[in-house]
C-alpha positions as CSV (number, residue, x, y, z in Angstrom):
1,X,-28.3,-9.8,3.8
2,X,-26.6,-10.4,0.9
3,X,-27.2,-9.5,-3.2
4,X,-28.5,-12.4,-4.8
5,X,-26.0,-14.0,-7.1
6,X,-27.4,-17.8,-7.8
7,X,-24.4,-19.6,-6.0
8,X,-23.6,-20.8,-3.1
9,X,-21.9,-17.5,-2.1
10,X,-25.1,-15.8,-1.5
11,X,-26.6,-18.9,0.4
12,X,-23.4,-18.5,2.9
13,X,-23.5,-15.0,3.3
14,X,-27.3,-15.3,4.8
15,X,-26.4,-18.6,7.2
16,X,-23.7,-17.9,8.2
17,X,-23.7,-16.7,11.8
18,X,-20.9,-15.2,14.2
19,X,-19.3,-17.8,16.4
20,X,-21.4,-18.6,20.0
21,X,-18.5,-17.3,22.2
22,X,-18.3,-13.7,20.8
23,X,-18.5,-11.3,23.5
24,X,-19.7,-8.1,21.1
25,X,-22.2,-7.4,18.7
26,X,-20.3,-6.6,15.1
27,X,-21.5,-2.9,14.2
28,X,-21.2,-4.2,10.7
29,X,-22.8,-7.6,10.7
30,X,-26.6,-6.4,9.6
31,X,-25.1,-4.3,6.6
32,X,-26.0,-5.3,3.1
33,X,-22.9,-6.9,0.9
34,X,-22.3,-8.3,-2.1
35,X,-21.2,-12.2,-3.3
36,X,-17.6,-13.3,-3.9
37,X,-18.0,-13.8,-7.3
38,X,-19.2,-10.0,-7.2
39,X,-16.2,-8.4,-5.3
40,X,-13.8,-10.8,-7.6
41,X,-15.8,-9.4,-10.8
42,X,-15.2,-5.6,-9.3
43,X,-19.6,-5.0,-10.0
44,X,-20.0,-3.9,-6.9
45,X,-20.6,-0.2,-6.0
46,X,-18.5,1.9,-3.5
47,X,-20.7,1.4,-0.8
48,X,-21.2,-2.4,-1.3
49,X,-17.7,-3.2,-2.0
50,X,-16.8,-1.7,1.3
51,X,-19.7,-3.1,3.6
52,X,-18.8,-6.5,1.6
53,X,-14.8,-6.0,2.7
54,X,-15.4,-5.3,6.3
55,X,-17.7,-8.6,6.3
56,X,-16.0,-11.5,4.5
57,X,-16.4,-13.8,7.6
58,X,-20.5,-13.6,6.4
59,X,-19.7,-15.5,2.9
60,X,-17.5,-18.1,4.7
61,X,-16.9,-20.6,7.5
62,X,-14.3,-19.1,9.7
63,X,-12.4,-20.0,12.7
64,X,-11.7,-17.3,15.3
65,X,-8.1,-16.0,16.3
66,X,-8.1,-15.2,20.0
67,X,-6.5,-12.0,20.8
68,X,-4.6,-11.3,24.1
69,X,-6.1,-10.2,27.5
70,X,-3.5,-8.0,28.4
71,X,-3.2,-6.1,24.8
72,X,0.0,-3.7,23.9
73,X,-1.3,-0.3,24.4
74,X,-0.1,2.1,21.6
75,X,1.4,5.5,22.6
76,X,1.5,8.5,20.3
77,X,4.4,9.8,18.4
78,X,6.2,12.9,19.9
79,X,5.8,14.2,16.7
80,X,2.6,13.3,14.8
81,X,1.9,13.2,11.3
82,X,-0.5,16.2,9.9
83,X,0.4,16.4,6.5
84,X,2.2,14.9,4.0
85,X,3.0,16.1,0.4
86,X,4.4,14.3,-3.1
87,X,4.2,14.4,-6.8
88,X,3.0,12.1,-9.0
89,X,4.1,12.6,-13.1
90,X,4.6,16.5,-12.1
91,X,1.6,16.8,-10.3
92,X,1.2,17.9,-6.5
93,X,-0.3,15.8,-4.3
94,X,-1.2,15.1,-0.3
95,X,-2.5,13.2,2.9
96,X,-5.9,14.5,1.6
97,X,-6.0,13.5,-2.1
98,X,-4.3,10.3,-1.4
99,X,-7.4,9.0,1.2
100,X,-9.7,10.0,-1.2
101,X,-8.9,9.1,-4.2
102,X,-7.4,5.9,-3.2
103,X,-10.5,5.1,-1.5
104,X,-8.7,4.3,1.9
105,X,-11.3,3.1,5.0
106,X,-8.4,3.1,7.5
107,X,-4.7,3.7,8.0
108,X,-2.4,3.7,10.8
109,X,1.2,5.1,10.4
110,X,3.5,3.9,13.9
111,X,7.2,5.5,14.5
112,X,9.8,4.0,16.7
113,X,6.3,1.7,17.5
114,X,4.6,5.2,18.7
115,X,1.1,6.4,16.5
116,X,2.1,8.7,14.7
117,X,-1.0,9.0,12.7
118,X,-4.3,7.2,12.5
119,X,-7.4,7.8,10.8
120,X,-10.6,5.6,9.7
121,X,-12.8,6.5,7.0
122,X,-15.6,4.8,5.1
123,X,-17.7,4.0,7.8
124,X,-14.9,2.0,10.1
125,X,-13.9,2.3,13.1
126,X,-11.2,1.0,15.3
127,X,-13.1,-1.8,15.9
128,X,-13.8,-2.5,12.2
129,X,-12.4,-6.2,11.0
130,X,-11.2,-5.6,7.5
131,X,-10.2,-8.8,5.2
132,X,-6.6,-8.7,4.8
133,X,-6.6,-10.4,1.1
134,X,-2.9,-11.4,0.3
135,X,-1.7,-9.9,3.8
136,X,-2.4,-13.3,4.5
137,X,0.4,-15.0,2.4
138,X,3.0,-12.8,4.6
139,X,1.3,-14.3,7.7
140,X,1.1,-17.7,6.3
141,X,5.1,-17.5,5.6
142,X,6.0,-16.2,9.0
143,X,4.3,-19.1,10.4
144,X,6.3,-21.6,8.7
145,X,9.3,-19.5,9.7
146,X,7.7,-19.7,13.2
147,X,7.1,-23.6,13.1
148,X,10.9,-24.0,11.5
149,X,12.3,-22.5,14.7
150,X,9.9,-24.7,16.8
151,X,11.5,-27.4,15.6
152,X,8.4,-29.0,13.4
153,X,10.3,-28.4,10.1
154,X,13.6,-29.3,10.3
155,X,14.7,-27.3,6.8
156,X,13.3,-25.4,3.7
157,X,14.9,-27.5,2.0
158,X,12.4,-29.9,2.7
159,X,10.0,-31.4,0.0
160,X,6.7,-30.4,-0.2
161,X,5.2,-33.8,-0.3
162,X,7.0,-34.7,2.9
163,X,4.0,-32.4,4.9
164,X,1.5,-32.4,1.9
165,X,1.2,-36.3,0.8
166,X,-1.4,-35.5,-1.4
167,X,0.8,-34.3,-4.0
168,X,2.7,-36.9,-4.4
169,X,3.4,-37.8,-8.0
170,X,1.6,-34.1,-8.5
171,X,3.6,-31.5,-10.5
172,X,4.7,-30.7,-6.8
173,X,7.1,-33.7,-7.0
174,X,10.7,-32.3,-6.5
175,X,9.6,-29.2,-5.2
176,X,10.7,-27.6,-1.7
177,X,8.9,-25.5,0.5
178,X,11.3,-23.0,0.1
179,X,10.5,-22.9,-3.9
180,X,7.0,-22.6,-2.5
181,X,7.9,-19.4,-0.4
182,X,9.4,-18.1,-3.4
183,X,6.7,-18.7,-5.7
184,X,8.9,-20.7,-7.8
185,X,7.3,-24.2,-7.4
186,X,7.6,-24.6,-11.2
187,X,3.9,-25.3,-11.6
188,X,1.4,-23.7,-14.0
189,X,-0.7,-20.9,-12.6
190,X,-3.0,-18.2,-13.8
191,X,-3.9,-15.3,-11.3
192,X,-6.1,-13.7,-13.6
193,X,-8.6,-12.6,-11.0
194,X,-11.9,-11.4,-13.1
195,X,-11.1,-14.4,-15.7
196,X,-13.8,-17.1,-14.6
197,X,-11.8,-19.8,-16.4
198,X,-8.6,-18.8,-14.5
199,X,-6.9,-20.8,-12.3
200,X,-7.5,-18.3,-9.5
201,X,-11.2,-18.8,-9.8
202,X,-11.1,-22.6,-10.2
203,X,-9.4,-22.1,-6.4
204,X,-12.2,-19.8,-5.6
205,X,-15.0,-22.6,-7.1
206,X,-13.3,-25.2,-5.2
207,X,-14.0,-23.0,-2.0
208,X,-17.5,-22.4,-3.0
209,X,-17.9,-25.7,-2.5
210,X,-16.3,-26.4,1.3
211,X,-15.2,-29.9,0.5
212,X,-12.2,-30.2,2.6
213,X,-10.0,-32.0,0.2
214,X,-11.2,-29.6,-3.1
215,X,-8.2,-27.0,-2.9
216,X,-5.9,-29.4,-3.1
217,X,-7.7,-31.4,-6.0
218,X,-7.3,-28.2,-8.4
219,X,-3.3,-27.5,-7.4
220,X,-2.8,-31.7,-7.8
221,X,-3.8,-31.1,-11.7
222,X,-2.1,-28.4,-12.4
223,X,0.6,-29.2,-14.9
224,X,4.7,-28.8,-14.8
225,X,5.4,-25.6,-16.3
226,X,9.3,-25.2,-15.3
227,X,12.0,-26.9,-13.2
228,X,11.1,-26.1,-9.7
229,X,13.0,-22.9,-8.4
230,X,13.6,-21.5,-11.9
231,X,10.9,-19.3,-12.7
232,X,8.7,-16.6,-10.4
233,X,5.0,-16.9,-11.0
234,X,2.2,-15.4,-8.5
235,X,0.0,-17.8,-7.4
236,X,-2.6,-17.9,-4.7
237,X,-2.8,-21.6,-5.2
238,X,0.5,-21.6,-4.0
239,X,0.0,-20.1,-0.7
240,X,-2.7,-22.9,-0.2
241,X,0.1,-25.6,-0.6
242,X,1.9,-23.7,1.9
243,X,-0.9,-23.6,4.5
244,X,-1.2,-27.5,3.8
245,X,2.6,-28.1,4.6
246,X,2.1,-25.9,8.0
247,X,-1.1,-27.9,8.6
248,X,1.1,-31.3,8.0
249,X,3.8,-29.9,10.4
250,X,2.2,-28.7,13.3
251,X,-1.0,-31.0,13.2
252,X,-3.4,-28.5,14.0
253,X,-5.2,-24.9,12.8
254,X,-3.1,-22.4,11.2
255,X,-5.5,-19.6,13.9
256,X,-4.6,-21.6,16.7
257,X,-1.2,-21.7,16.1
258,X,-1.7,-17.8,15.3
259,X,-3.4,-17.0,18.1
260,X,-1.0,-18.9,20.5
261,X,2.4,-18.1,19.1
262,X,1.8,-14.1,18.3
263,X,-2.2,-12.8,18.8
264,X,-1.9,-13.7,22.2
265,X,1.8,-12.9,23.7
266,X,2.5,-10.1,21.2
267,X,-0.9,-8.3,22.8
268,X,-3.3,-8.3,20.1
269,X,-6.5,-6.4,21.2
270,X,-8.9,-7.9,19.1
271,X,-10.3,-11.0,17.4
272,X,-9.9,-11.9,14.0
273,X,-11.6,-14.3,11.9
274,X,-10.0,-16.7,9.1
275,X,-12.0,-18.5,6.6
276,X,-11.9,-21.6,5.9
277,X,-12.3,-24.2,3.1
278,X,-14.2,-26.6,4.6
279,X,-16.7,-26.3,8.1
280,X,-13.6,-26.9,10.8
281,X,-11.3,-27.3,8.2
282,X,-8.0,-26.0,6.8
283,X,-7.3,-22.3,6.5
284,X,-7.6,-20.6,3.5
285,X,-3.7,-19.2,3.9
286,X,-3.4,-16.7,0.9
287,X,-6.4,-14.7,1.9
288,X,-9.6,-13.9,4.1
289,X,-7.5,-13.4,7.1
290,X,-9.9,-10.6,8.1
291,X,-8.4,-8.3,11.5
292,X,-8.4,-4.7,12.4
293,X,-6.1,-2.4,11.6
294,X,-4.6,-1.7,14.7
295,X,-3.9,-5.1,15.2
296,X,-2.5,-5.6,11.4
297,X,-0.1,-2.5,12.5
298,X,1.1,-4.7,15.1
299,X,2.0,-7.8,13.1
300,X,4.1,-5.5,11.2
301,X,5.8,-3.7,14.5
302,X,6.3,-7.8,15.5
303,X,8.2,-8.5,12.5
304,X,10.2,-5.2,12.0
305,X,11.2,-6.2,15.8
306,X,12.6,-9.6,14.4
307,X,9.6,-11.4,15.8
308,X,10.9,-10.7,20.0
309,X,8.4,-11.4,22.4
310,X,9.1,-11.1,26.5
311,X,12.6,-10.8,25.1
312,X,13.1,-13.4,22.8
313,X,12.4,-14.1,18.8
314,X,9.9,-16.6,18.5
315,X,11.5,-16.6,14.5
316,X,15.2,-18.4,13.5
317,X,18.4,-16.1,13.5
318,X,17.9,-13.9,10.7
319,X,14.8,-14.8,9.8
320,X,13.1,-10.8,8.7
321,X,16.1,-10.5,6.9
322,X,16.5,-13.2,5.0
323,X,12.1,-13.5,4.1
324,X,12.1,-9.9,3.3
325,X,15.3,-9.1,0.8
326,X,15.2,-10.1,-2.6
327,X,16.1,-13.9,-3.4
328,X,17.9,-15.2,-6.6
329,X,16.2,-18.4,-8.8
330,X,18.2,-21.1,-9.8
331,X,20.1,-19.8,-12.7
332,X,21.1,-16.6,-11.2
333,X,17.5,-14.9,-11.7
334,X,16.8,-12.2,-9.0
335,X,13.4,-11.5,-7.9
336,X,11.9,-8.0,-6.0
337,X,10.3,-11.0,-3.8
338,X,10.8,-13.1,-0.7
339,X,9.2,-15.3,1.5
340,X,6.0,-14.1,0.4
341,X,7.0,-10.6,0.5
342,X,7.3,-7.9,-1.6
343,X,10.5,-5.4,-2.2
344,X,9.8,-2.5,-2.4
345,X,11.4,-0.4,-5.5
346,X,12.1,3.2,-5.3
347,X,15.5,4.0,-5.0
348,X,14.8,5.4,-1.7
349,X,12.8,2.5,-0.4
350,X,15.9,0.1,-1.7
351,X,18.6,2.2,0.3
352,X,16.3,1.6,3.4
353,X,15.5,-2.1,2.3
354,X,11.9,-1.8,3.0
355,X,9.4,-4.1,2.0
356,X,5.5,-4.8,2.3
357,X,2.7,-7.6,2.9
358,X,-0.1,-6.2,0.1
359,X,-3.4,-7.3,-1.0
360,X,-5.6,-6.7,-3.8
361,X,-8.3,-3.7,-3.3
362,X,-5.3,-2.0,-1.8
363,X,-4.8,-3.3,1.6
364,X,-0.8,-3.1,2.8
365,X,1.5,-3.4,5.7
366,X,4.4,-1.5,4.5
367,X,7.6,-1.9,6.5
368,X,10.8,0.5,6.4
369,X,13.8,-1.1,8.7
370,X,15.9,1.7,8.3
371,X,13.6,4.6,9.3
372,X,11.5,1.9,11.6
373,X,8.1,3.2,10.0
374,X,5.7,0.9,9.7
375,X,2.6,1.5,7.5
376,X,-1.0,-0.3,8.1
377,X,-3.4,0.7,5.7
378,X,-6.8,-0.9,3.9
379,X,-8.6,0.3,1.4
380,X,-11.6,-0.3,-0.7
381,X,-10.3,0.0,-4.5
382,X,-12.9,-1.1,-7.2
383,X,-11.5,-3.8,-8.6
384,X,-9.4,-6.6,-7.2
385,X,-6.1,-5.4,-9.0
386,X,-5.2,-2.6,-6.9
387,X,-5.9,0.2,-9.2
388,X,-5.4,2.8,-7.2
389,X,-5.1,6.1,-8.9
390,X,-2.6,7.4,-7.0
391,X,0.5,5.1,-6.5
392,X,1.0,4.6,-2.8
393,X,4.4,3.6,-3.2
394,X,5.2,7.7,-3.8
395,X,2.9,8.3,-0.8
396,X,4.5,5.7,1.1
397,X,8.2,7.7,0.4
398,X,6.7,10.9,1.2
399,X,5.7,9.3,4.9
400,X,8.9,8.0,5.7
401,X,10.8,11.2,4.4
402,X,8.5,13.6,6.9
403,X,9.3,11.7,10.1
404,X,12.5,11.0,9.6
């Protein structure tokens, strides 16, 4: 059951129910969590905020991603990882610290696409579906890149309007998807995520109340800030547009689509659950993507591998590397950003051109081409804004240094 909160929120976490094909009983689904609003707010306790992370498909409709009956088996690492040491402002530091204080509930660390480490904490197991938060954005973008190559948008340069008619004469007029995939729309956006009055909790309001056109209401006021493709502004809103333009290109649900271009042929082992905004209606695309962790591992060995499946990239020619290097604004502005990724920015992560899918409360899939280390991790931080004690960028260095 869920913590009574006087909205809607609480009323969907008590009806709603697991979908009638599930094979398994959730070892989860009879725990106690807390609202939306409350996990937005950061109120809830340890306990709660984790029980309320590993059951976000209890506070929404969602629709189900079907996995593969034939799923990759992992291998372990000749070499595996036992311990790993760093500093942090002249302090030492190690595996140990870094779980606990960071609050992690699950982390899986692949070499060469071998386990080289895995461990679940906070009462998950492997089994465990944990919400992805903005994981999802990095999903949502590889889509569209998927969908490009499939021939159902012919170029980024595209407008947005051309998929998303809704926005016509919106402040999404003259905007391209690729602006969109860049954050750089041009549109006025606050991501404030504990400010009720925010524009990131208007999104969440419009949600609340599963009206399949409401999303797009709020991003069709929003206001002209910039000229399109000038300006970098974070902005879950903008993730929604881009869900709507793959929605308007392929003509069907973002999880089927999923499920049949990489849960199924890449060998995903388990379901996953995406909510949405309406009942059997669009998915939400910048968050609430909830899988486990094994299975987010994977997504991040399928795109560090270019996106090949049975021997061929389902993505266009060059598509990792151009979505996951830096881009430049109009104007000669660069950006540690790329199609909905995010650069990462030690010196050491630069030489090796890594980059990471992240989400607030600490949840990453952190991606090192050079060293081909690919790190899956969630965690349960207590407030939305990743304030983890402990950067894991320096933990995340100090991983790809010991199995190199």
């Amino acid at each position: 059951m869920a913590l009574a909160a006087g909205s809607i929120w609480a009323a969907l976490a008590l009806t709603a129910v697991a979908p009638a094909h599930a094979k398994d009983i959730y070892a989860h689904e009879k725990e106690t969590i807390g609202t939306g609003q409350q996990l937005y707010d950061g109120v809830l306790t340890p306990n709660l905020t984790a029980n309320t992370l590993r059951n976000v498909d209890r506070l929404f409709p969602t629709r189900t991603i079907v996995p593969s009956t034939d799923p990759k088996a992992f291998q372990p690492a000749e070499r595996q990882l036992k311990q790993v040491k760093f500093t942090v402002n002249d302090r030492p530091y190690d595996l140990f610290d870094f779980l606990a204080v960071d609050r992690v509930s699950g982390m899986i660390i692949l070499k060469d696409g071998k386990v080289a480490f895995e461990t679940y904490q906070l009462g998950n197991t492997s089994n465990t579906r944990w919400t992805s938060m903005s994981i999802a954005k990095s999903i949502t973008s590889t889509l569209i890149g998927v969908a490009l190559k499939d021939g159902y948008i012919k170029s980024l340069d595209e407008p947005v309007t051309k998929y998303v008619p809704r926005l016509k004469d919106s402040a999404y007029e003259g905007a391209t998807i690729r602006d969109v995939l860049m954050m750089s729309s041009g549109v006025k956006w606050s991501e404030t995520y504990t400010d009720p009055n925010s524009d990131r909790r208007h999104l969440l309001k419009a949600q609340e109340s599963q009206q399949r056109d409401a999303a797009m209401d709020v991003m069709a006021k929003l206001p002209r800030a910039v000229e399109p493709g000038t300006k970098f502004n974070y902005s879950t809103g903008e993730t929604q547009v881009a869900g709507e333009i793959l929605y308007g290109a392929i003509k069907r649900p973002l999880s089927d689509y999923l499920s049949e271009k990489i849960w199924k042929p890449y060998g995903m082992e388990a379901e996953a659950r995406w909510w949405l905004d309406s009942p059997d209606g669009l998915e939400i695309s910048g968050s609430g993507l909830s899988a486990t962790l094994r299975d987010f591992a994977r997504f991040g060995q399928f795109y560090l591998d270019n996106g090949v499946i049975n021997g061929k990239s389902i993505l266009p020619d060059g598509w990792m590397q151009e979505a996951s290097t830096p881009k430049v604004l109009k104007g000669g502005t660069k950006l540690d950003y790329g199609y909905m990724w995010w650069i990462a920015l030690t010196d050491q992560a630069r030489a090796d051109k890594a980059f990471m899918a992240r989400g607030i409360f600490g949840q990453f899939i952190y991606i090192d081409p050079k060293e081909r280390v690919i790190i899956a991790m969630t965690s349960a931080a207590s407030k939305p804004q990743n304030l983890q004690l402990l950067p894991p960028q320096a933990f995340f260095d100090a991983v790809v240094d010991a199995l190199k």
